[in-house]
Every structure is written in C-alpha cells, then in structure tokens.
C-alpha positions, -999 to 999 in steps of 0.1 A, spaced: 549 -204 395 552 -179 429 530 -212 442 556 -233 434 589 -212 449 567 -207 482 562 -250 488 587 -266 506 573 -296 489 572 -290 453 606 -266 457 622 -299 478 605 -327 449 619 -306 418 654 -309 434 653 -349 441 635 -353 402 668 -328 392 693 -344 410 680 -380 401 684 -368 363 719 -352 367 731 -385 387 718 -405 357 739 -383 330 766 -387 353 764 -422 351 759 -422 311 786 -396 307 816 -409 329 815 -452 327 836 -469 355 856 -493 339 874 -500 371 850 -511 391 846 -485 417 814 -487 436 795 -456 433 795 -452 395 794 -495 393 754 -493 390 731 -461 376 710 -468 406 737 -454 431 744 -421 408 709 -420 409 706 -421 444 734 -400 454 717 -376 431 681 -377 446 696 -367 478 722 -343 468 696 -328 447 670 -326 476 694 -309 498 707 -287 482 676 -272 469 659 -272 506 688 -256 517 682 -231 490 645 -230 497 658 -219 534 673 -193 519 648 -177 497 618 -189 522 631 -178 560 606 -187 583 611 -160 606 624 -128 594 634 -113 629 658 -143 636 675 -140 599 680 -99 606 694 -106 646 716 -131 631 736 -112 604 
C-alpha cells in the first residue's frame, strides 16, 4: 500500500478511476430533464469527472509527496 501512496501514477490513475465513478453517479443520481449540456450525456459527467478526479488527487499527491523538502520549509 506505502508503494502505492509513493507513485505519482497509481496515486494520479486511482483519482481519474474515482472521479470517472463519482461523475457517473452524478449522472444516475441528478437526470437533466432540461436539456443542459453537461449532464445531457453520462459521457461528459464522466469526463468532467476523470479530470476533476485526476487533479485533484495529484494535487493531493503534491502535498503528501513534496519533491524537495527544503523548498516546502523556505516557503512556509
């Protein structure tokens, strides 16, 4: 598991597989029945939630994972 949290990759790829699950709930759970674009189609939820998903878990990644522990300490 430490494996896992220390990959950019496999951290970054459980965030798009998340967020390409919660953008498919939302679809399910809130229909458009006025035809607004984004929630028209479950492959834009989808999408919307691949990418959300991805960034915000590389952003958290950056967070847990700095890459230079000098720069973080100088900068707070």
């Amino acid at each position: 598991m430490k494996k896992i949290l220390h990959s950019e990759k496999y951290f970054t790829a459980i965030g798009y597989l998340l967020g390409g699950i919660l953008g498919y709930v939302y679809f399910i759970q809130f229909p458009c029945t006025t035809g607004c674009a984004l929630r028209s189609t479950p492959y834009a939820t989808i999408l919307l939630g691949l990418l959300l998903g991805g960034t915000v878990f590389q952003f958290i990644f950056e967070i847990i994972n700095p890459k230079n522990k000098k720069d973080v300490k100088n900068n707070h």
